[in-house]
C-alpha positions in Angstrom: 28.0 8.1 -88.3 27.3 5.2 -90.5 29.1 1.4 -90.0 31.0 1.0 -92.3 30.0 -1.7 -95.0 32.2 -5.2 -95.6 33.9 -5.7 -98.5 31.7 -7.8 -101.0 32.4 -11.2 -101.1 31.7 -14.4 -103.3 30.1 -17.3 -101.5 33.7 -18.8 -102.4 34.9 -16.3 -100.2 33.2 -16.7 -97.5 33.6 -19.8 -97.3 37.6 -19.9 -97.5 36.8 -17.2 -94.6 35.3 -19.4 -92.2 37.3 -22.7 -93.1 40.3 -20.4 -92.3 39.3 -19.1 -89.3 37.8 -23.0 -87.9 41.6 -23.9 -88.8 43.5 -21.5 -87.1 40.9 -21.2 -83.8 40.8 -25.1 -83.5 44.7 -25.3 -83.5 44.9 -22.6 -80.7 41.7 -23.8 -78.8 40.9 -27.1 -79.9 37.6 -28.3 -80.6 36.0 -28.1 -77.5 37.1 -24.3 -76.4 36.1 -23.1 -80.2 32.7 -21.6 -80.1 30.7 -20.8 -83.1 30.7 -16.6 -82.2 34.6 -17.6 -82.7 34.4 -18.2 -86.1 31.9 -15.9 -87.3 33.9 -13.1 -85.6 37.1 -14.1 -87.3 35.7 -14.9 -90.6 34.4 -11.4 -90.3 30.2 -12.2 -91.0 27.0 -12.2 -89.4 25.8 -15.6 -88.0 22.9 -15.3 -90.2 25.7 -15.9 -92.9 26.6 -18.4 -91.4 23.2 -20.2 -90.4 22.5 -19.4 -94.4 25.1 -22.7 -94.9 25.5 -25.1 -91.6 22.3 -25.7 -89.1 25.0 -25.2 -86.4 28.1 -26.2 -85.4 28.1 -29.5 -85.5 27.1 -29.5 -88.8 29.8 -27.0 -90.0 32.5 -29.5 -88.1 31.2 -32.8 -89.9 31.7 -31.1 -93.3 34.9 -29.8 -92.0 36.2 -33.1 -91.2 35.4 -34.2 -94.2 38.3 -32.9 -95.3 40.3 -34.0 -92.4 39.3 -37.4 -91.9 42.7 -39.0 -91.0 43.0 -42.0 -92.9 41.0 -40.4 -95.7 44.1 -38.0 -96.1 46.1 -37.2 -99.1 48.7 -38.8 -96.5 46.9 -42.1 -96.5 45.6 -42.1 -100.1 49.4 -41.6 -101.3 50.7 -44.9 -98.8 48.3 -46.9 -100.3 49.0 -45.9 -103.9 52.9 -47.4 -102.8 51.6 -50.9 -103.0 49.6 -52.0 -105.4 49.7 -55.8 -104.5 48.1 -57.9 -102.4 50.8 -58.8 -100.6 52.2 -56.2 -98.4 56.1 -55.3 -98.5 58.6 -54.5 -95.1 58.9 -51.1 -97.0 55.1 -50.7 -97.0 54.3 -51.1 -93.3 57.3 -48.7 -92.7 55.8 -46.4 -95.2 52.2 -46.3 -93.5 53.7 -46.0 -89.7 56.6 -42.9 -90.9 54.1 -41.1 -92.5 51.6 -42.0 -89.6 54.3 -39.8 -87.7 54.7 -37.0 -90.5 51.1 -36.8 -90.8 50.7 -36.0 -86.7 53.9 -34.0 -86.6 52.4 -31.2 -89.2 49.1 -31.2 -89.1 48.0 -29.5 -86.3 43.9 -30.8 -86.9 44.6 -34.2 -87.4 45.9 -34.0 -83.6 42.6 -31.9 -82.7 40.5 -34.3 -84.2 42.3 -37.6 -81.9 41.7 -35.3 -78.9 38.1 -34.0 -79.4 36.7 -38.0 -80.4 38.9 -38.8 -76.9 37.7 -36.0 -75.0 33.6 -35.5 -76.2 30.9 -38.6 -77.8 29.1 -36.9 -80.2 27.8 -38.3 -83.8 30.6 -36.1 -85.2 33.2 -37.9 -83.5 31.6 -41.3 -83.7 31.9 -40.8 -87.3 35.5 -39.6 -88.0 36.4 -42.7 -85.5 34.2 -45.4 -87.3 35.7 -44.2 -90.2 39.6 -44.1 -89.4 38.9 -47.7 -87.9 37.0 -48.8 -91.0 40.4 -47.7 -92.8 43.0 -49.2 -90.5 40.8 -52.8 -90.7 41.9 -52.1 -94.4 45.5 -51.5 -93.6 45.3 -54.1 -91.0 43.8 -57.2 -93.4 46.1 -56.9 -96.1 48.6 -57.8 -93.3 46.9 -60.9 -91.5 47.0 -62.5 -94.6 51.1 -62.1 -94.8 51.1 -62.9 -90.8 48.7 -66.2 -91.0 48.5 -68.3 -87.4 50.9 -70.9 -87.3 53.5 -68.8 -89.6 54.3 -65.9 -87.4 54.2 -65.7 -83.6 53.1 -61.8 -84.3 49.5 -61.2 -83.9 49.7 -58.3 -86.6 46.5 -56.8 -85.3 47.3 -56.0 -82.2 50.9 -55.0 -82.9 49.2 -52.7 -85.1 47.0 -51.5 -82.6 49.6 -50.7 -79.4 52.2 -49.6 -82.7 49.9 -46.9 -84.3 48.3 -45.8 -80.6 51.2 -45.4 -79.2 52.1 -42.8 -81.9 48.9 -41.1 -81.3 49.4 -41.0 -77.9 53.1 -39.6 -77.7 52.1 -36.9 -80.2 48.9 -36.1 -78.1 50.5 -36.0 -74.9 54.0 -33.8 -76.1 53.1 -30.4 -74.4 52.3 -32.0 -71.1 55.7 -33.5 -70.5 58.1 -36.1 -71.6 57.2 -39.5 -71.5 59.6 -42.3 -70.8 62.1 -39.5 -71.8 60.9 -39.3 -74.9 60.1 -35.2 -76.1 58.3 -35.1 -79.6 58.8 -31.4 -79.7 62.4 -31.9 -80.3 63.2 -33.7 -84.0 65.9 -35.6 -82.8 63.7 -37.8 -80.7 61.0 -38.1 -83.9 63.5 -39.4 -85.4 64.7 -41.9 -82.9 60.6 -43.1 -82.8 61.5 -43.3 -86.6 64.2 -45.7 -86.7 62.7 -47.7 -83.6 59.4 -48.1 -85.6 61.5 -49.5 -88.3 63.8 -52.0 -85.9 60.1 -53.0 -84.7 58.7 -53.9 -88.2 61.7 -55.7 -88.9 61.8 -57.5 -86.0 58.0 -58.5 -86.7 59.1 -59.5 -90.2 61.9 -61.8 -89.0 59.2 -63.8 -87.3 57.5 -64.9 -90.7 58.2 -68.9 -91.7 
């Protein structure tokens, strides 16, 4: 009895195929449990198919992340287009921190990616971390400016720092247990780390001369 033969499909195809499948294995299994028979499997192609695009794994991930690189996100891209001058406003910082939240709340990768560059060194995830930091020094510089010694008692950096880790860290840590009380599986207490990141910026603001 002969196999029967796959469905013909583009290289577009294929491709959507395997991004697909790399999406919905790494949200179940993370980056670490994912191996590469994984994804060829669920794509539904030979690994010669797959070899015919990425050397191996690692080089299918750093094109993947590509698209995922956190502060390279349409998330990030439409914060900064908020504020156009120099000067950041109150509004802006509470901008960049809520949708710091909404960004880690839906996006499933985003928290995959925070865990694999925690949990493995690799030049995959010395890259996606050089590069998010590369961004927040961005975020971060157009702030010390606003926050200069002498005219706040806020160092913004390191606010910014324990602020936006703290996030991270909460989100990361949500299906282990509560922490401090605090359960981001349930919205009511996202949105009490939304109004206290807002009392926090405030309260940094009310320190400027």
């Amino acid at each position: 009895m002969t196999k029967p033969r796959r469905p013909r499909r583009t290289k577009e195809d294929i491709e959507k195929s395997i991004n697909e499948a790399a999406v919905d294995l790494i949200g179940r299994k993370g980056f670490a449990g994912v191996q590469l028979s994984d994804i060829t499997r669920q794509a539904d192609i030979e690994p010669v198919v797959f070899y015919n695009r990425y050397k191996n794994l690692d080089a299918f991930y750093d094109e993947f992340l590509k698209k995922y690189d956190y502060w390279v996100s349409e998330g990030i891209k439409r914060r900064n287009a908020t504020e156009d001058d120099a000067t950041p406003t109150i509004d802006y910082c509470k901008t960049v921190l809520n949708g710091l939240i909404t960004d880690l709340q839906e996006d499933k990768i985003m928290r995959e990616i925070l865990r694999w560059e925690i949990a493995d060194a690799n030049a995959v995830t010395e890259r996606t971390a050089m590069l998010r930091e590369m961004l927040n020094m961005q975020l971060v510089f157009k702030f010390k400016k606003l926050f200069r010694e002498g005219e706040s008692s806020i160092d913004i950096a390191v606010l910014s720092a324990l602020m936006i880790s703290g996030i991270y860290y909460l989100f990361l840590h949500r299906n282990r247990s509560t922490f401090c009380g605090i359960d981001l599986n349930d919205p009511g207490d996202i949105e009490r780390m939304r109004k206290t990141v807002d009392a926090i910026v405030d309260l940094a603001f009310s320190t400027l001369k």
